[in-house]
ZAMARGU-4260 file (C-alpha; in steps of 0.2 Angstrom, whole numbers, plus 5000, padded with zeros to 4 digits):
<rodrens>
0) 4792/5509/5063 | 4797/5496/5078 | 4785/5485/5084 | 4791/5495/5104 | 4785/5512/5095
5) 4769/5505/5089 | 4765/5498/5105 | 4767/5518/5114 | 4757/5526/5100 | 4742/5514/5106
10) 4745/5518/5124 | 4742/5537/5122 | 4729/5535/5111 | 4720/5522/5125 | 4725/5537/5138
15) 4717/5555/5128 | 4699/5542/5126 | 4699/5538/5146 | 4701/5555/5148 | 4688/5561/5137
20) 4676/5548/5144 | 4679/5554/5161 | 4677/5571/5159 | 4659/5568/5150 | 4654/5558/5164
25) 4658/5574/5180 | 4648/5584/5166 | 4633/5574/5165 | 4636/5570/5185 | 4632/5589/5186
30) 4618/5594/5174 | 4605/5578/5182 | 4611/5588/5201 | 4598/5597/5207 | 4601/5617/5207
35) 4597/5620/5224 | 4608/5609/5234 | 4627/5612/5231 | 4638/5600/5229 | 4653/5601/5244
40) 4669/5602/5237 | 4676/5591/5249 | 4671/5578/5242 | 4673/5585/5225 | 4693/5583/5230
45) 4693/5570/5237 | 4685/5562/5219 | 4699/5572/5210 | 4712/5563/5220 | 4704/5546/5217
50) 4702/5547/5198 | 4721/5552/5198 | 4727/5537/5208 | 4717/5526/5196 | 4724/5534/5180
55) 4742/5532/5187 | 4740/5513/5188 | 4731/5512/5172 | 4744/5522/5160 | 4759/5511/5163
60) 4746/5498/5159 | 4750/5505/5139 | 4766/5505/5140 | 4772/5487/5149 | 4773/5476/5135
65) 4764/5457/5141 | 4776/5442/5144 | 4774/5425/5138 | 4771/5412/5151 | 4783/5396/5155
70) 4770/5385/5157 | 4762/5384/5142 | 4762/5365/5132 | 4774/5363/5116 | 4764/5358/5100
75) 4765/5339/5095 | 4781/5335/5084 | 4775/5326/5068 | 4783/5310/5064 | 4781/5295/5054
80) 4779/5277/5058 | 4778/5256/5054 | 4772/5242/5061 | 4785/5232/5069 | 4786/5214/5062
85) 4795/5200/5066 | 4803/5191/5056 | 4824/5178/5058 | 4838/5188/5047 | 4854/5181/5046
90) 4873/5187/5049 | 4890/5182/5038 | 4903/5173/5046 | 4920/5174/5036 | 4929/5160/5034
95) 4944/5153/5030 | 4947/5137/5020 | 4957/5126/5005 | 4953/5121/4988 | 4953/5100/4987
100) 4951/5092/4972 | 4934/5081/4971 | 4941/5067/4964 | 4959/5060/4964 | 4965/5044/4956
105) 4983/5035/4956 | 4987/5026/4941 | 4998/5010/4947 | 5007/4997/4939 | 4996/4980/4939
110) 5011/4971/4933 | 5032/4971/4937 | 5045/4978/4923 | 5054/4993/4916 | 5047/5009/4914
115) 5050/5010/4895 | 5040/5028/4891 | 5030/5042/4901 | 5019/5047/4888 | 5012/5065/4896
120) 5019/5077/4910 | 5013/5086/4925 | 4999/5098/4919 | 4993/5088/4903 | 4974/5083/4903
125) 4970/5064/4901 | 4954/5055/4894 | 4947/5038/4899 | 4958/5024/4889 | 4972/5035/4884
130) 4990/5027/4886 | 4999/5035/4898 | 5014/5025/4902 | 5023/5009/4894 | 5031/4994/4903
135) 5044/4984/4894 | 5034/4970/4887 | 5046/4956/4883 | 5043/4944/4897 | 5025/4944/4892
140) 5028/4940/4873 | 5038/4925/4880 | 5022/4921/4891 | 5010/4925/4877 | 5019/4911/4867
145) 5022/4897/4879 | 5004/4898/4886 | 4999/4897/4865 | 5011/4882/4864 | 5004/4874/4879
150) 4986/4876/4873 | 4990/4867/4858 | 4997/4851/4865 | 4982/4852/4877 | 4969/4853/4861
155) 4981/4839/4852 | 4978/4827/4867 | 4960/4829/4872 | 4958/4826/4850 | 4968/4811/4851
160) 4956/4804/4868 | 4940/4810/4858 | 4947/4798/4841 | 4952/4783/4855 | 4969/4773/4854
165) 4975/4764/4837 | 4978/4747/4836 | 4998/4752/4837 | 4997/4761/4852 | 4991/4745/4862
170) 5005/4735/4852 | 5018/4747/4858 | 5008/4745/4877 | 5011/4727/4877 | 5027/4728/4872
175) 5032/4740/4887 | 5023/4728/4898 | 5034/4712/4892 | 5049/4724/4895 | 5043/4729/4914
180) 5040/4713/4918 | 5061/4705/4912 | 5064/4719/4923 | 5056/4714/4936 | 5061/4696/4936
185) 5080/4703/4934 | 5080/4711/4952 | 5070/4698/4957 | 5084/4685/4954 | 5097/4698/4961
190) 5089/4700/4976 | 5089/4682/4981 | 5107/4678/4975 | 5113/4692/4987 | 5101/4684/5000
195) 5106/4667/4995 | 5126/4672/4998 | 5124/4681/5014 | 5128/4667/5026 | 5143/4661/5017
200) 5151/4676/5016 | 5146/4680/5035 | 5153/4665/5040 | 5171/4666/5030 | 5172/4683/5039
205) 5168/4675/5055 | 5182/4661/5052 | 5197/4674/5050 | 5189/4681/5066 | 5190/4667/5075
210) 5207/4662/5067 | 5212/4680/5071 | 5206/4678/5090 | 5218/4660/5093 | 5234/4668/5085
215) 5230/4685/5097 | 5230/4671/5112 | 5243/4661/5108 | 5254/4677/5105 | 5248/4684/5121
220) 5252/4667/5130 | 5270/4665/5124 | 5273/4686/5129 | 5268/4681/5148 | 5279/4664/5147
225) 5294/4675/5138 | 5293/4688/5151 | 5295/4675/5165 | 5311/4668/5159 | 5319/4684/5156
230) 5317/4688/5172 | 5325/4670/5178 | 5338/4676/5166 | 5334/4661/5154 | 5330/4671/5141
235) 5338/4687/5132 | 5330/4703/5131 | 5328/4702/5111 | 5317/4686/5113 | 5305/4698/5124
240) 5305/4710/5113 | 5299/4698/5097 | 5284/4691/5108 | 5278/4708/5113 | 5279/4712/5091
245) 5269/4696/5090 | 5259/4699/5101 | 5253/4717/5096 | 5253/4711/5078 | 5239/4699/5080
250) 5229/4709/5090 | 5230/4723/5076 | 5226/4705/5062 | 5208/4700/5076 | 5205/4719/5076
255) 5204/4719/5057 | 5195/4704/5058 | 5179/4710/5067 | 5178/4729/5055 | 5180/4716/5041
260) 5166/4706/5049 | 5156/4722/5054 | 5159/4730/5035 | 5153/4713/5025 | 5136/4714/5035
265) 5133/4731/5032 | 5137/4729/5014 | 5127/4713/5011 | 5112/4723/5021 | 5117/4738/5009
270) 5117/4729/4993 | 5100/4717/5000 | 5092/4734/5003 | 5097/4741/4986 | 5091/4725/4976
275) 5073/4727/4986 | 5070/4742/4980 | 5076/4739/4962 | 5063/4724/4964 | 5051/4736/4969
280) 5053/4750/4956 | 5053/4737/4942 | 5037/4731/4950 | 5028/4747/4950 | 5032/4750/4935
285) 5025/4733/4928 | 5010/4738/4936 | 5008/4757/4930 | 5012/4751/4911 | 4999/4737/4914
290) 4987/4749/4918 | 4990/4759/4903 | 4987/4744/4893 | 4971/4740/4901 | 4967/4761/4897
295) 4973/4756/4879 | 4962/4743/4877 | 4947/4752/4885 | 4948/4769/4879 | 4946/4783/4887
300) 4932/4786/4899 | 4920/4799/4902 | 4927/4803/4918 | 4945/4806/4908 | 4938/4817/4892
305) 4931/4829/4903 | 4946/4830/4915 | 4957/4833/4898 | 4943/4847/4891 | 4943/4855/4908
310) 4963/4855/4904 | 4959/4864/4888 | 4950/4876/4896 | 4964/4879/4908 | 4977/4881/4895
315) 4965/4894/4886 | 4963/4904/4900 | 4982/4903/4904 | 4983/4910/4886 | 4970/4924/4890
320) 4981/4928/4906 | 4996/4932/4897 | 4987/4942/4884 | 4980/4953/4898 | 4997/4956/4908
325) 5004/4959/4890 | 4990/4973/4888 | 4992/4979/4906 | 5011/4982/4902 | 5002/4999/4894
330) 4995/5009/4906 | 4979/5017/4904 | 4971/5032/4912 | 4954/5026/4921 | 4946/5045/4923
335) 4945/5060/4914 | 4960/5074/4924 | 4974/5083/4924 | 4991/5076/4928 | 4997/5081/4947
340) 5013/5072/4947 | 5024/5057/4941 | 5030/5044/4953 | 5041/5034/4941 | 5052/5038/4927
345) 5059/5029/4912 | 5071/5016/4916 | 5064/5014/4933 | 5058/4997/4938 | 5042/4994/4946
350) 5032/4983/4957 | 5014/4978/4957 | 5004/4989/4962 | 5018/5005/4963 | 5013/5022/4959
355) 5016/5029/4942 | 5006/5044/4939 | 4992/5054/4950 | 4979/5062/4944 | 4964/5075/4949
360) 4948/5078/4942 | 4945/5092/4930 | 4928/5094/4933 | 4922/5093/4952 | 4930/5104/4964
365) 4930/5101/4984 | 4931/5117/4996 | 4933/5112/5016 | 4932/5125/5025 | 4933/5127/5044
370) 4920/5132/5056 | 4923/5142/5073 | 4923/5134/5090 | 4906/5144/5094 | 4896/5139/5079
375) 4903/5120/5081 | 4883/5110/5080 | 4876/5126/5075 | 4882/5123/5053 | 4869/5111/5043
380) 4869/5105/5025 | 4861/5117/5015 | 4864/5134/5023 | 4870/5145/5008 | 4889/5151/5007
385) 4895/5164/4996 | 4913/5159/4990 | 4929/5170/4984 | 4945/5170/4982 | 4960/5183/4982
390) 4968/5174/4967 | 4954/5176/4957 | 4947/5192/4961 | 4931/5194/4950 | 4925/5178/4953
395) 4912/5174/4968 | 4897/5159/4970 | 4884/5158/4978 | 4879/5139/4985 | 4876/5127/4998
400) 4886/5119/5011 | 4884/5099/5004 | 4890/5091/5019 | 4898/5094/5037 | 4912/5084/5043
405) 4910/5072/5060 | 4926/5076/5065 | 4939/5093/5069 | 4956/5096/5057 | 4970/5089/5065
410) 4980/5106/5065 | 4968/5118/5066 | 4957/5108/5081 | 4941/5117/5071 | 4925/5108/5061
415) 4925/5106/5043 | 4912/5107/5031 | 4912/5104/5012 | 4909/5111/5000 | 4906/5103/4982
420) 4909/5113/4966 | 4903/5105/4949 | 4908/5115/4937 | 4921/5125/4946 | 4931/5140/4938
425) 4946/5134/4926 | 4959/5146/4938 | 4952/5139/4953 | 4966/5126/4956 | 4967/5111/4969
430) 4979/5117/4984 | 4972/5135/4983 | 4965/5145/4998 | 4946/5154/4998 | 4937/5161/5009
435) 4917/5161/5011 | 4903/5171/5018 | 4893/5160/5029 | 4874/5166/5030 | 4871/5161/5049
440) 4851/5164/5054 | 4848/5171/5070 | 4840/5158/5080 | 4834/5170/5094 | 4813/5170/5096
445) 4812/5190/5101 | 4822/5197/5087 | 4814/5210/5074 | 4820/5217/5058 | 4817/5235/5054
450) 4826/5251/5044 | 4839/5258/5052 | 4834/5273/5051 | 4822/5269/5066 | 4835/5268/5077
455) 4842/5284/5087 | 4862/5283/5092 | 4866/5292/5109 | 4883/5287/5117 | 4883/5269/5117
460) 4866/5266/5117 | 4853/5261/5103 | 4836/5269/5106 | 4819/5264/5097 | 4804/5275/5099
465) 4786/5263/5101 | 4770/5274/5099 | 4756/5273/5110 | 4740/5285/5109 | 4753/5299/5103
470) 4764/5297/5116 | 4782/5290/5113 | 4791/5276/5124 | 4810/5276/5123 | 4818/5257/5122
475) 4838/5254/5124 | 4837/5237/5111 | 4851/5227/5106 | 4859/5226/5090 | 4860/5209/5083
480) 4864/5210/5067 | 4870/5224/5054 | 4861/5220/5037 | 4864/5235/5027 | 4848/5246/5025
485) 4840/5236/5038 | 4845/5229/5055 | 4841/5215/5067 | 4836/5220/5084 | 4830/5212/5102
490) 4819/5218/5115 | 4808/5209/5128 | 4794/5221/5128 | 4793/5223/5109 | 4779/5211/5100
495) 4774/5210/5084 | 4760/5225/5077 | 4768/5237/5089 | 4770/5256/5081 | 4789/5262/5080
500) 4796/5280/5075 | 4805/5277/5058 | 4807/5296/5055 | 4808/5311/5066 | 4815/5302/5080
505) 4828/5314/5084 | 4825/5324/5102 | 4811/5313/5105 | 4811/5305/5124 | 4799/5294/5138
510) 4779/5303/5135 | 4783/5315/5122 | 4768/5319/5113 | 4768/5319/5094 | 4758/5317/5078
515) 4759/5304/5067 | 4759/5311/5048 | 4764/5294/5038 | 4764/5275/5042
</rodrens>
């Protein structure tokens, strides 16, 4: 049975007992009524009538079904809450960067010659010590041997000063001596014979001068007495031409004269000049062999066997020199690497100091990588990165940034900071490009962390319910930061201790009233 029909059996039932009860009551109405008075039946119509009107509104009474009212208050919606707590989070910034290698060494020639072998090739792994390359090393043989043969002599003589001079040697001085002094009286006696025959010979040449100088005048006097009688006639032209020979002849004899003249003073002042300084030579070397006569006869000094030990020591080092250019003829690696290239091949001659091999280390690993223009003065030392690489895709590491750069790429205009790997990946290569996850904290003061669920998405807006004596108030927040199952939010009106709807937050709006089942 419908719940309609229900309703309409009730309603009839409800009528047949009002009816009842009514008619009991006009039968009770008329037994307490005196006999003898009559009741007018007027009024008994007029009762009638009434009690129908009233029965009229009461029936459809039963049947109208009630209506609910709009008015009436929806029951609290149940919903659970936290205590909001602040708290900095951090968000990843990718970026972009090369793989350097930490250390790098260039092994150079410290001596010139000819590559003579290349003992490894690009890729091989060097140790401290090991020969990489020999230079030809035959000029340093001939070195090694003349500095050992120098050494000796040195040794011989600082043994003969340390013994003193034999009896012999000072004979053999003295005998020099006698010989330097003959010497010396020899240019002695040549030097004043040449100076003793200087004014005879000057004034032989000065006679035929002045001899020369009479005949050129005589001539010249009979040419001008000639010329006159031939112009009288006196005299043919022939006889003219004799005087004018004659004439031009002893002018050529004077004029041979003087350079004769001229010649025999330079050469007497040549030769003079000459003979002084044979006088002087012989003299300095009567004095020098004198003086090692007197040495001879002395000994040597204190002063003279420390200058000839300190010679020693000289010639030893000279030795040691030439041992240690013949050793650096093979050229050793200084550092533990690998091989990056060859700069010099056999047969190729080389300079001090020219590159023959370059090396980077096995071991440390540097990884630069570039900051954005926003975050330039924002990266420190120590802030973690979380590093990977295409080429190696199941490798990642988790570390700090060891130092920042004072200065932008020169390309790129961006900020580098490095990154120091000791014991890198053995595939993780100098020259290869990584990337990074850079853990940037959120610096901003009103910034909370809380699930994500807390928040409500409607359009473009993120809503967050705070709870206050069972009644809701709806924030538009901003998202800073998307950490996964939790988020990073800001508001200025949200502090710390503050109630927020973490579940049942759907629907809810400004002063809905709700109940608060977990927090």
């Amino acid at each position: 049975m419908s719940k309609a029909m229900k309703s309409t059996d009730i309603s009839s039932e409800q009528l047949s007992a009002s009816k009842l009860e009514f008619e009991e009551q006009q039968e009770e109405k008329k037994a307490n009524q005196p006999k003898k008075s009559k009741f007018p039946r007027w009024l008994i119509g007029v009762t009638l009538f009434g009690g129908g009107i009233i029965l009229w509104q009461i029936v459809p009474s039963f049947f109208t079904p009630t209506p609910q009212t709009d008015n009436q208050t929806p029951p609290p919606k149940p919903v659970e809450t936290v205590m909001l707590s602040s708290g900095a989070g951090s968000r990843q910034v990718r970026l972009l960067g090369q793989v350097e290698a930490g250390a790098k060494a260039t092994l150079s020639s410290q001596v010139a010659g000819t590559v003579e072998k290349i003992l490894v090739k690009e890729g091989d792994n060097v140790t401290p010590g090991m020969i990489v390359a020999i230079l030809d090393d035959a000029d340093g043989q001939i070195a090694l041997a003349e500095a050992q043969a120098r050494l000796v002599q040195e040794q011989s003589n600082l043994e003969r000063l340390e013994v003193g001079t034999r009896s012999e040697i000072i004979a053999q001085r003295k005998a020099e001596l006698t010989a330097a002094q003959a010497r010396e009286r020899e240019a002695q006696d040549n030097l004043e014979r040449l100076i003793s025959l200087q004014p005879d010979l000057m004034m032989q040449r000065q006679a035929e001068l002045e001899a020369a100088r009479s005949r050129e005048k005589e001539a010249k006097d009979n040419l001008q007495r000639i010329k006159g009688l031939s112009l009288e006639g006196a005299l043919s032209e022939r006889a003219l031409v004799e005087a004018e020979a004659r004439a031009d002849e002893t002018r050529n004899q004077r004029l041979r004269a003087e350079a004769s003249l001229k010649a025999e003073e330079t050469s007497t002042r040549k030769d003079i000049a000459q003979a002084q300084t044979r006088v002087d030579n012989a003299k300095s070397d009567r004095l020098r062999v004198t003086a090692i006569l007197a040495e001879a006869q002395a000994g040597p000094t204190k002063e003279e066997m420390d200058a000839q030990r300190g010679v020693v020591k000289a010639a030893q080092a000279a030795v040691e020199q030439a041992k240690l250019r013949l050793e650096r003829t093979k050229i050793r690696a200084s550092v533990s690497g690998v091989v990056q290239s060859r700069q010099a091949d056999p047969g190729d001659y080389v300079e001090v100091n020219d590159p023959i091999l370059s090396l980077v280390s096995d071991r440390s690993l540097d990884i630069f990588l570039e900051i954005p223009e926003s975050l330039s003065g924002q990266v420190s030392q120590g802030m973690q990165v979380n590093l990977f690489a295409r080429a190696l895709p199941n490798w990642e590491q988790l570390t700090q940034i060891t130092a920042v750069v004072p200065s932008a790429n020169s390309n790129s205009r961006r900020q580098l900071v490095r990154v120091s790997l000791s014991n890198p990946p053995e595939k993780l290569l100098p020259g290869m490009a990584i990337q990074a996850d850079l853990m940037m904290p959120i610096l901003n003061k009103n910034t909370f962390t809380i699930p994500r669920d807390a928040l409500t998405r409607r359009g473009d807006q993120w809503l967050l319910f705070t709870v206050n004596n069972n009644q809701v108030e709806q924030l538009e927040v901003e998202l800073i930061e998307d950490l996964g199952e939790d988020v990073i939010i800001s508001h200025p009106q949200l502090k710390q201790g503050q109630s927020i709807v973490i579940k049942g937050g759907d629907g809810l709006q400004d002063d809905t009233t709700v109940t608060i089942i977990k927090s």
